[in-house]
N, C-alpha and C positions, 0 to 999 in steps of 0.2 A: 402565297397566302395574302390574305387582305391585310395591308398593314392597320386600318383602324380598329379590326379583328384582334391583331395578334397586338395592338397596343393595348384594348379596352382587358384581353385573356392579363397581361402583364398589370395593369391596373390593378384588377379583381385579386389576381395574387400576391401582390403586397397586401391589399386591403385583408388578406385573409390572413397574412403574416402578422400584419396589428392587430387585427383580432387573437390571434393565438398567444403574442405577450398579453392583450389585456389579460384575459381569461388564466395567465401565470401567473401575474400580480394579484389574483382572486382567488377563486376556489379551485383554479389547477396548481397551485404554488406545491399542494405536495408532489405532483408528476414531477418539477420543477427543481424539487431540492431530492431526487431520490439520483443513484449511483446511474441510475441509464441516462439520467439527461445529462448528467456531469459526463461520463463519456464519450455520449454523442456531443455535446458543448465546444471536446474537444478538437471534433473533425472540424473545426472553424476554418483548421489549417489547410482542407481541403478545398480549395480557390475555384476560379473556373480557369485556372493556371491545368488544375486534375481534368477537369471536366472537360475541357476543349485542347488546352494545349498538351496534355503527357501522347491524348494521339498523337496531334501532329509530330511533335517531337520522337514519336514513339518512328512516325514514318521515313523520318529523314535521317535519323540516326540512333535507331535500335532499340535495344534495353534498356540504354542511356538514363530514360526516363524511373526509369526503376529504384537508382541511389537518393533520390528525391524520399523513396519511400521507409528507404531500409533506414536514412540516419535516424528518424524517430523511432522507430523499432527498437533499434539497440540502445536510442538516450533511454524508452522507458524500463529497460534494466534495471536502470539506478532511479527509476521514478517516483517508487515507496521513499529510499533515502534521502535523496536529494531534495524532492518536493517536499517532503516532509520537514527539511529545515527551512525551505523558502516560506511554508506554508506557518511554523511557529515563528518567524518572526515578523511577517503580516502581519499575524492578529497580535500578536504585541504591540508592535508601529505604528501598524493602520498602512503598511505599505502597498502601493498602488500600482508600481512599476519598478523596472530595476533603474532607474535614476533616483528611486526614493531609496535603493536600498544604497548604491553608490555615497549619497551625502551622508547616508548615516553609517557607514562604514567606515568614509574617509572622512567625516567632516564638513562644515560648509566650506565652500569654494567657485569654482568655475566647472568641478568635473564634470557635476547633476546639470547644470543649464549645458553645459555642451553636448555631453550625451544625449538630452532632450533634442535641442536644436538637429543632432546629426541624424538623430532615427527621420525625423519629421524631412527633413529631406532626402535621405538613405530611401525611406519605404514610398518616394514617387512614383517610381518607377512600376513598386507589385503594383499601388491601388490604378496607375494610368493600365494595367496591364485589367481591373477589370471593364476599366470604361470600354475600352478597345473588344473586350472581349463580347461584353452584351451589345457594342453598336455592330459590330460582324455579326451578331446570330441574327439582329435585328432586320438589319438591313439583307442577309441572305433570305431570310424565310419572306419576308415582305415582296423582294425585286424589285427594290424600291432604287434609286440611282441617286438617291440625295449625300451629298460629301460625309465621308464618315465621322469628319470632324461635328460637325452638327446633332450628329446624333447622340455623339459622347459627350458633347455640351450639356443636352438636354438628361442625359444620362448620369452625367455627375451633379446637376442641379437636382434633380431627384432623389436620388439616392443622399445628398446632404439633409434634403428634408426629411427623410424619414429616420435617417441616425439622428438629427435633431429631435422631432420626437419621441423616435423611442426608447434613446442612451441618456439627455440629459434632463428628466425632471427634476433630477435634486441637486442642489450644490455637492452634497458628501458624496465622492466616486465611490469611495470603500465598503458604503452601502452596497449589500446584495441585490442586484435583480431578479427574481424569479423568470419573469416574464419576458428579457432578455433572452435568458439561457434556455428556459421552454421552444423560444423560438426559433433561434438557435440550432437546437436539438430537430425539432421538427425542422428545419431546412437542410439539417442531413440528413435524415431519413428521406426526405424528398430528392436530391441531389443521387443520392445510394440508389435508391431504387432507379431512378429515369435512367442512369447508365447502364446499370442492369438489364433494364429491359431492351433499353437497345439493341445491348452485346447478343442476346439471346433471339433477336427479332432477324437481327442481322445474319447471324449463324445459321438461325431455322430458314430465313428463306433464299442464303445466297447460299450457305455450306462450309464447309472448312478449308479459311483459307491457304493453309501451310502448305500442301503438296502444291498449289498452284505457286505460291510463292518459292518453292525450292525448284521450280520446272524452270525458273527468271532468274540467271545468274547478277543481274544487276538486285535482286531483292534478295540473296545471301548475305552481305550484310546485316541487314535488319534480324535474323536471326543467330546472328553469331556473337559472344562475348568481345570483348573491345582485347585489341593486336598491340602488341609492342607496351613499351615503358609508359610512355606521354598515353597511352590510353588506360591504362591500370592507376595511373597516377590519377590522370580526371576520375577515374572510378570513383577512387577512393575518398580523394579530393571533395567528390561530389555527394558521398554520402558523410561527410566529418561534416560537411558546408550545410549540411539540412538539418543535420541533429543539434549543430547551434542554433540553426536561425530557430529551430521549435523550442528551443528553451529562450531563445532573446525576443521572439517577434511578440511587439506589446501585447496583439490580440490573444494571444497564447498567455502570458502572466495573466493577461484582465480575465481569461475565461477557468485557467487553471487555478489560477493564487486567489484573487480577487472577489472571482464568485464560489467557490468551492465553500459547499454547506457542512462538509464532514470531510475530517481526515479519514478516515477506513473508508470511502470511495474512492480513495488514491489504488488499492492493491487490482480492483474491477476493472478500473481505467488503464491500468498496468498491461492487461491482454483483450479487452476488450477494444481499445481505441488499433493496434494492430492488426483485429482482425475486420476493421472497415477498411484499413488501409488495403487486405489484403481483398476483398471483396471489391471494392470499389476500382482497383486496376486491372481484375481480371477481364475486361472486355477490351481495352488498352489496346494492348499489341491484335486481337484479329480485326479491331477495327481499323488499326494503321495497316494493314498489309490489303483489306479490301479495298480501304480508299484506293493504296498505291495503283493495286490493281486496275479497278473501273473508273476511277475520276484521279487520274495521272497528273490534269492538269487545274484540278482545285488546290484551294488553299487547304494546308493539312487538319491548319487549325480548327476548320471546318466539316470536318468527315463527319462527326457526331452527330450533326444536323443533315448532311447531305445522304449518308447512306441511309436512315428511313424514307427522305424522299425517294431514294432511287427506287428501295425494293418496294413501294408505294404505299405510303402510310403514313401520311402529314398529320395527321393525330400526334404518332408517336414523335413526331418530329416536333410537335410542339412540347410535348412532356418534354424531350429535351433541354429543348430554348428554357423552359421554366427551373430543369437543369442547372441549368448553367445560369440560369438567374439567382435562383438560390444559392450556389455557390459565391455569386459574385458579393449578391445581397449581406450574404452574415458577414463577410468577409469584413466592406465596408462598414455597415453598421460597428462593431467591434473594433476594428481597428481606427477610424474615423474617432470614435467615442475616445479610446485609449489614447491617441496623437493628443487630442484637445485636451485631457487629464495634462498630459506633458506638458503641451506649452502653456494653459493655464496655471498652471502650479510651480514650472520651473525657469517661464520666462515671463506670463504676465503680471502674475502675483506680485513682484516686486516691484515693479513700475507700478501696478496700480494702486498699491500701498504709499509708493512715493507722494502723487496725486491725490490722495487720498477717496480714491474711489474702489475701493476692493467690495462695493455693496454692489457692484455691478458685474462680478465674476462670473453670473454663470451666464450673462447675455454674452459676456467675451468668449464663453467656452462654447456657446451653440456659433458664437462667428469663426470662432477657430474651428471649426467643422466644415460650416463654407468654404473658408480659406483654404483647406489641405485636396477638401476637392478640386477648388479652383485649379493650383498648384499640381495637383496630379493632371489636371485634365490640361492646362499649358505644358507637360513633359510629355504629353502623350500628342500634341502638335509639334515638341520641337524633337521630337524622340521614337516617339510610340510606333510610328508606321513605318519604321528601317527594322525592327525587330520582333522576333514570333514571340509569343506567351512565355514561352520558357525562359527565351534571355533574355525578357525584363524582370522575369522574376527573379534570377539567378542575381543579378547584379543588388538588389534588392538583400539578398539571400546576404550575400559579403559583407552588404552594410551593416547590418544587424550583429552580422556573427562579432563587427571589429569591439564589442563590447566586452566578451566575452573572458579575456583575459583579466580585466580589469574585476567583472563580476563571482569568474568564477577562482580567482587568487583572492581575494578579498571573504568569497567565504568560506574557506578553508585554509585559508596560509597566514596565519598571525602576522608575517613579516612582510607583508605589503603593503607599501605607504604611498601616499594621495600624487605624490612627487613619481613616481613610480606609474601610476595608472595614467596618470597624466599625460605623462610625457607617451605610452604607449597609444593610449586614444590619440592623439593628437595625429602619430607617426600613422596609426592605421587610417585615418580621413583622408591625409593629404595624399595618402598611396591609393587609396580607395578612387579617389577624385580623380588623379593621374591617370592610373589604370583600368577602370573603368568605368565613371560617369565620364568625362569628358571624350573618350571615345566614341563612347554611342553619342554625344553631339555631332562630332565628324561625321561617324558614319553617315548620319543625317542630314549631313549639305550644312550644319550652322556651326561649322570651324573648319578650317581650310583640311581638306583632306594629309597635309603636309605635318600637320599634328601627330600622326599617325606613326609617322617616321621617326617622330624628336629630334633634338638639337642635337645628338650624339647617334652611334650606332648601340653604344649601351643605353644609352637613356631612352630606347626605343618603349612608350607605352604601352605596347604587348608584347618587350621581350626585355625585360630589365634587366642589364649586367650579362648581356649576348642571351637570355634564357629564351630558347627556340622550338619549336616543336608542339605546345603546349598552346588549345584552345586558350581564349581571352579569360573567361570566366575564371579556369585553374590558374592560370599563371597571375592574373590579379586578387583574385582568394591568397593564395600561399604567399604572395609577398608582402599585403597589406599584414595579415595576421602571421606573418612569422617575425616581421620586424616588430608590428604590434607586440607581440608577447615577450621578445628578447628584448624590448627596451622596458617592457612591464616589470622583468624579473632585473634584468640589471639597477636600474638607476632603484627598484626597491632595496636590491643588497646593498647597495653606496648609500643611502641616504639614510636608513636606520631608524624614521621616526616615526613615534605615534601619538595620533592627534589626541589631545590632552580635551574632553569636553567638557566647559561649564556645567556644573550643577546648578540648577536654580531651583529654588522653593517660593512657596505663597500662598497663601489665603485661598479656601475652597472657593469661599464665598464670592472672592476677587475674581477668580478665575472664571466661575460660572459665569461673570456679571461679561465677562468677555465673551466666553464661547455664546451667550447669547446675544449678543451684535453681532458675529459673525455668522453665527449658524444659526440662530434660533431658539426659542425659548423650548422644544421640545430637546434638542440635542442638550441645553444647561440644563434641563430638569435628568436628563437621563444621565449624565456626569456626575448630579449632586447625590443620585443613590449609587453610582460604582464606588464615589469617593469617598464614602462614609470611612472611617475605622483608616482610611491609611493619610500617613505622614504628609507635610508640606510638597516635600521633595517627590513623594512617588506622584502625589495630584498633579502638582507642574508638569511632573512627564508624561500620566496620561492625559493633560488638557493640551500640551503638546502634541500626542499623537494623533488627537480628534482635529485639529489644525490643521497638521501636515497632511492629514488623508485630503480636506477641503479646498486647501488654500497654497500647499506644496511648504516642504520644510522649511526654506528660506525665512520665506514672510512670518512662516508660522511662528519662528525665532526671533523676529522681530516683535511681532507684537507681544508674545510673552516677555519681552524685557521691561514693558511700562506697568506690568502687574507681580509680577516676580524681583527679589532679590537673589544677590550669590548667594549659595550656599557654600557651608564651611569647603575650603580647598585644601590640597591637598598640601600646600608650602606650610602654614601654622601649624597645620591643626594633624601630622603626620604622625606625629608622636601619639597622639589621642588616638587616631584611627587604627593605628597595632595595637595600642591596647585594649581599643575595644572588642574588635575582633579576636585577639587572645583570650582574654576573659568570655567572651563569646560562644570562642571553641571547647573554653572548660565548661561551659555552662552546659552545652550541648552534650560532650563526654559525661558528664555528671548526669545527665539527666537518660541519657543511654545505658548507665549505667543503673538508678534506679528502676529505668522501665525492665531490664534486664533480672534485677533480683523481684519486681513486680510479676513479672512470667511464672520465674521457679515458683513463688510463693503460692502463686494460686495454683501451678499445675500441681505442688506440694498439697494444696487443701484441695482440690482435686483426689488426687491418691487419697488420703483421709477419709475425704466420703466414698469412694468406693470400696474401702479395706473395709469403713463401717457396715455401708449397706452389703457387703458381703459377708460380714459376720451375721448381719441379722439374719441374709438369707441359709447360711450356714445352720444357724441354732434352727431356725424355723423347719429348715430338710428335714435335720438329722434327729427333733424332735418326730418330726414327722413319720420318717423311716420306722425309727426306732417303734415309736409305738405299734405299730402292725407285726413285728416278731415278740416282741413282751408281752404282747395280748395272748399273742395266740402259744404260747410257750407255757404262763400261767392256767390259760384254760385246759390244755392240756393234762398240764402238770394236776390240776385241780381233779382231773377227771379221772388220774391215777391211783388218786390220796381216797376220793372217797368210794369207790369202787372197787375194792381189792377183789373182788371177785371175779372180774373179766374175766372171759375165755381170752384163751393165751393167742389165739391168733386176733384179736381185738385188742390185747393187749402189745401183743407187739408191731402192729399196723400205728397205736397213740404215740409208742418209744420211737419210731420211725420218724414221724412228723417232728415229734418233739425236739429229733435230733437236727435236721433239717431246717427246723427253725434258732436254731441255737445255731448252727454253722452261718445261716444267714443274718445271726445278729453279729457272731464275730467278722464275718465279710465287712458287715458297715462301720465297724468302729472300724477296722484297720484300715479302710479310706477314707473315714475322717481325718483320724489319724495321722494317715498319708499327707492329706491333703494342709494341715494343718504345720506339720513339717517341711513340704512345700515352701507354704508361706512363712516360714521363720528362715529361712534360707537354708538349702541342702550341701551336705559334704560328701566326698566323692572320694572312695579309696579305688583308684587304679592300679590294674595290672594285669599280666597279659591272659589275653580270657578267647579259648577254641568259640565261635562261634557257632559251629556243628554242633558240638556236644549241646551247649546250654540250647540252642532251639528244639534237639531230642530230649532231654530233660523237660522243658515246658511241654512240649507233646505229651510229655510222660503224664506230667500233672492234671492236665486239660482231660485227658482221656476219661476217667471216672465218670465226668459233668457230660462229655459229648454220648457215651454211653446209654448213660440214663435218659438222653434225649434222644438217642437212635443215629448219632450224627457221626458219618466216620471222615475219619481225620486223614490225610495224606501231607506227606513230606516231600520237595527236591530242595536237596540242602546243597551248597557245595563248601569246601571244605576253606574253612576263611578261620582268621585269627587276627584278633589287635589289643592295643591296650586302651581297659575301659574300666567300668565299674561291673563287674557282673550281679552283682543282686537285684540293680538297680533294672540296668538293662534286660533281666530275665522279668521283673517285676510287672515291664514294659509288653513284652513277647503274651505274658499272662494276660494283661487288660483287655490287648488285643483279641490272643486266638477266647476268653471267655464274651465277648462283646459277641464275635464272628457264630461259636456257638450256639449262643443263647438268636440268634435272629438268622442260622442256616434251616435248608429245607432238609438236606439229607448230608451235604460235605462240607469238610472245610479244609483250604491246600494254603499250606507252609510253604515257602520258598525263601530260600538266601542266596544272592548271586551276589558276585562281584561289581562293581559300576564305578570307574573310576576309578578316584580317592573314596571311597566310600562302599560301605557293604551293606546292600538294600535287602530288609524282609518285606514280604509282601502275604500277606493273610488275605486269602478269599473265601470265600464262601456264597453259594447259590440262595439266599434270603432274596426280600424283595428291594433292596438296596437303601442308599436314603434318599427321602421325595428332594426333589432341585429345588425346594422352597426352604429346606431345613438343611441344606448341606452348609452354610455358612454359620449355623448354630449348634453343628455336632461336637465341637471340639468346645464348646462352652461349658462351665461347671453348672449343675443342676439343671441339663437341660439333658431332658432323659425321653425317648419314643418308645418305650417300651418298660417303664417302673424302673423304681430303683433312684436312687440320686443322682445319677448321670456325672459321677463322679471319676468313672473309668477310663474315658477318650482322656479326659483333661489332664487327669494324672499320668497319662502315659505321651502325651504331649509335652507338660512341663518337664517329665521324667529325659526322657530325649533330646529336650531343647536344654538343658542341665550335663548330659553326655558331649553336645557339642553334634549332634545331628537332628532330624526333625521328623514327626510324624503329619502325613497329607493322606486324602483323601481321593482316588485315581477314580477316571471316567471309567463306564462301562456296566454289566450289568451284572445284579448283585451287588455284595458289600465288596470292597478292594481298598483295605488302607494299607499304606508303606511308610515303613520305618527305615530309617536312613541311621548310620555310625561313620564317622572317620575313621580313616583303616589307620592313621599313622596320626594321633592327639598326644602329648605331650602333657597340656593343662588344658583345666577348662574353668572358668567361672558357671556361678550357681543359674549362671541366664543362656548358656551355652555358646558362650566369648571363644 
């Protein structure tokens, strides 16, 4: 390709990158703050480390590249919990990075600036790993012969300028980007897709490589899981090594903790970021096995680019390159941005507070971006070109993880102290350094290859204490971080202390007057409305927090000492402080305890207005009721008195009615009645009562009514007995089988069977059932679909639930309610306890 072609295509694609953060800082800001950019956000983690080197590596030694992917998989397990506490003390803090949570865990000290200083030189290595990567693609697709050094000059000066402008326009880091993380997000979808289409370009025109690679016993290997001890161990090794570095690597805090707009995008990002992971390596391994195949003697690192050249299609070869730009791009960007939080906050901050020029912080923080490029792209001259992608990343990887002990004992283990963390970080650098950063300078001609060897045969740099067998990467992982962590936990258990911090208090007013020399008169006005309503002591500590986000904790404590005083400590004023908090706790107990009689009282005047507005609706029924049999009872009756002359069959058609209306006035007083007794609470004489009999008994009763309505009655009884109430429970059988009755077409079937503990009736009948709109209203008082008070269900509901069993209403068609008894009761309260 033309290289002025393929520099102006590279031009145009940043310039479309800045466009797409602007337009996140604007009117795309809500794409920006929704769960899919937050997860895509995440794939930051996927470098052109993914994109160009998991092939190569894929081709030289297998699957290998795989535990790279698995250790983030298994950390987002615990992604909801974990992140979820990193993410609540953020926005308390204002924390920025885990050096900020460091000082504020253990205190100020040396830990926070060491940690700071160790990453910034620990992660050389990844960002030289992208210069190298985008000057190979550059230089392959071009045919260009110019040193590769030059290109990755030009390559790291560029890319400074654009994390220059588009990481640091404000002092405050802890401020969210939108249009960061937009872009971000859109450079993994861009990244995702170019490998994809590769994989499949690849596939469709050359074919599947596997039977051709198992025909090649030299490319068995590459298919087969790793042999022996020292390979299961790098395994494993290698995915413990990646699921730190994705919890420690800054770019991963800045885009996880940092810019995250909502916690409940953390459970999304839980399987959604895994399933890019699992997308984005699927083309991996057939594109290592085709390279192996037809370009044997390329660089591996290179296949991604070379194999749509070969099957012909420079097009796609360019979506690649833009690939792997994008991967390179967010990566810098992000990480560049997050290094320069570190060193300005946790190493220049203080110097320039000394001098008294901290108004100059954020020109220092766009040169510390320069700076780390620079520094990368000198490790990638005196480093870079003795190692493939993967092993500068890996070494990278170790540096990161040596935190870990420090960060993840501190949030969770009360009993780790700064003495403790300390001495661990310190033990994992020097072993880091030894083991491998100073190696890969050998390797590289700039330390006498005799390094290599050490002053001992145990002191050997890649085999400490005779350990043999074991690639460099694993055996420098497991010893930095295994002394790391056993001098973390030791000298914590010896030392036993915790850092005691000053309280300070002061003036809103003071405070604001400061935050805005620092930061601005829009960050004091927006401090002066959080501050309203709270104490000396809380303002200090959030004008504190707005500091340490800008300025890094240190200084931030510094310059709160010229506006704030101590506040009460805890040597005088110890006595006061238990009793305050005693009195505190009874104040709390006390007032738990009136909200507590505040509940009953009103659920109490609650019940009140329901027992009343039931009384009214009571009177108002049964007023109701009543008057349609008394009417027609006296007009009757009227019709008798003055007529004595009726023919006797007119006469005895009126006594008929008459009667009839009188049976149905006694019906409603006896469930008012009923139901009124109900409500004063019922008593229950038990003892032992044939269930057979009384359900043919109730048939007995029933029979007259079903009769006269044409309705026949069937029985399957089986032969049951317990101790109960039987009037009560026959009372029950009545409500039922006359309900079933009055609303059957032609039958209506009794059953009792056994069930369990329990001996179920069940009344059916062929009616047209109850509509699904009124089934949650049958068992209510006065709620009737067919006249009457609707006083029936309910009294044979409460009747039931008073026995100590219950009446429900079963699917299906027609009416079907079941009544339920305990076969073996004992007692029962009036509620059916």
């Amino acid at each position: 390709m033309n290289p002025w072609a393929l520099l102006l295509g590279l031009f145009l694609y940043l310039g479309l990158l800045f466009l797409v953060a602007l337009w996140g800082e604007g009117r795309g800001g809500r794409w920006a703050k929704g769960p899919w950019a937050y997860a895509l956000s995440l794939a930051v983690y996927a470098t052109a480390w993914t994109f160009l080197g998991s092939a190569g590596r894929a081709a030289t030694e297998g699957a290998t590249f795989l535990p790279i992917y698995l250790g983030p998989t298994l950390v987002l397990l615990l992604w909801p919990w974990l992140h979820g506490r990193l993410l609540a003390l953020a926005k308390t803090h204002r924390l920025t990075s885990w050096a900020d949570l460091l000082h504020l865990r253990y205190g100020p000290g040396v830990l926070a600036p060491l940690a700071a200083g160790f990453l910034v030189v620990g992660l050389l290595p990844y960002l030289a790993l992208q210069l190298k990567a985008i000057a190979q693609a550059f230089l392959f697709l071009s045919g260009e012969k110019a040193p590769l050094a030059d290109v990755a000059l030009l390559t790291a000066l560029l890319l400074a300028l654009f994390a220059i402008l588009f990481g640091t326009r404000r002092l405050d880091p802890s401020e969210r980007h939108p249009g960061l993380v937009l872009a971000v997000a859109f450079e993994s979808l861009v990244k995702l897709l170019a490998l994809l289409l590769v994989g499949a370009f690849v596939l469709l025109s050359l074919g599947n490589p596997f039977p051709l690679a198992q025909a090649r016993p030299h490319l068995h290997p590459l298919l087969l899981p790793p042999e022996g001890l020292s390979g299961h161990l790098a395994w494993v090794s290698l995915v413990f090594l990646s699921g730190l570095a994705f919890l420690f690597l800054p770019r991963q805090f800045h885009v996880a903790v940092v810019e995250n707009q909502d916690p409940r995008h953390l459970p999304q990002a839980a399987w959604a970021f895994p399933l890019y992971l699992l997308l984005i390596n699927l083309p991996i391994l057939p594109l290592a096995l085709w390279g192996r195949l037809l370009l044997p003697e390329e660089n591996p690192d290179l296949y991604v680019l070379a194999l749509p050249l070969l099957a012909g299609s420079p097009l796609l070869a360019f979506l690649a390159f833009l690939g792997a730009v994008s991967a390179a791009t967010a990566m810098v960007v992000v990480e560049g941005l997050a290094l320069s939080i570190l060193i300005s906050n946790h190493l220049l901050s203080p110097l320039l507070l000394r001098y008294r020029a901290l108004g100059s912080l954020l020109l220092w923080r766009r040169l510390a971006i320069l700076l780390v490029m620079l520094l990368a792209y000198l490790y990638f001259r005196l480093a870079g070109e003795a190692y493939a992608l993967v092993g500068m990343g890996l070494i990278s990887f170790a540096a990161v993880a040596q935190l870990a002990p420090a960060g993840l004992l501190g949030l969770f283990w009360r009993e780790a102290t700064q003495k403790g963390a300390l001495a661990g970080l310190v033990a994992g650098i020097l072993l880091w350094t030894y083991t491998l950063f100073l190696p890969a300078l050998a390797r590289s001609g700039w330390l006498p290859e005799a390094f290599l060897e050490g002053p001992h045969p145990l002191l050997s740099p890649e085999g400490l204490l005779g350990l043999k067998g074991l690639d460099p990467i694993t055996h420098g992982f497991l010893v930095s971080l295994g002394v790391n962590l056993a001098l973390t936990l030791g000298v914590s258990l010896f030392s036993r202390e915790r850092p005691q911090r000053e309280g300070r208090t002061g003036e809103v007013r003071e405070l604001a007057a400061l935050l805005e020399r620092v930061l601005g008169r829009e960050a004091a006005e927006g401090f002066l409305q959080e501050a309203q309503g709270l104490s000396g002591r809380e303002a200090a500590l959030r004008a504190e927090a707005l500091l340490s986000s800008a300025i890094g904790p240190a200084t931030a404590r510094l310059l709160l000492l010229s506006v704030t005083q101590k506040a009460p400590g805890e040597e005088g004023y110890a006595p006061l402080l238990e009793e305050a908090a005693r009195e505190s706790k009874e104040v709390r107990a006390y007032a738990q305890a009136l909200e507590a009689a505040r509940r009953e009282l009103a659920e109490a005047y609650e019940r009140l207005k329901a027992l009343d507005q039931a009384k009214d609706e009571l009177l108002w029924a049964v007023s109701h009721e009543l008057k349609t049999p008394l009417t027609a009872v006296r007009a009757l009756a009227e019709i008798l008195r003055d007529h004595p002359d009726l023919p006797e069959a007119e006469r005895s058609r009126f006594t008929a009615l008459l009667a009839k209306e009188a049976a149905r006035l006694s019906r409603l007083v006896e469930e008012v009645l009923a139901y009124t007794r109900l409500q004063a609470g019922l008593s229950l004489e038990k003892r032992p009562t044939d269930l057979k009999a009384l359900a043919e008994e109730a048939l007995g009763l029933v029979t007259p009514l079903a009769q006269e309505r044409g309705i026949r009655l069937e029985g399957s009884l089986a032969p049951i007995a317990t101790l109960t109430d039987r009037d009560r429970t026959l009372q029950v059988l009545l409500n039922l089988l006359t309900n079933a009755v009055r609303h059957a077409q032609s039958r209506v079937r009794l059953e009792l069977i056994p069930k369990g503990q329990e001996a179920l009736f069940r009344v059916l009948d062929d009616g047209p059932g109850v509509p699904k709109e009124a089934r949650h209203l049958v068992f209510e008082p006065f709620q009737s679909l067919s006249g009457g008070t609707g006083l029936g269900l309910y009294l044979a509901r409460r009747l039931a639930e008073a026995l100590g069993g219950r009446v429900y209403l079963e699917e299906g068609e027609g009416g079907a309610f079941a009544f339920t008894l305990p076969l073996e009761v004992v007692d029962a309260d009036s509620f059916g306890g």
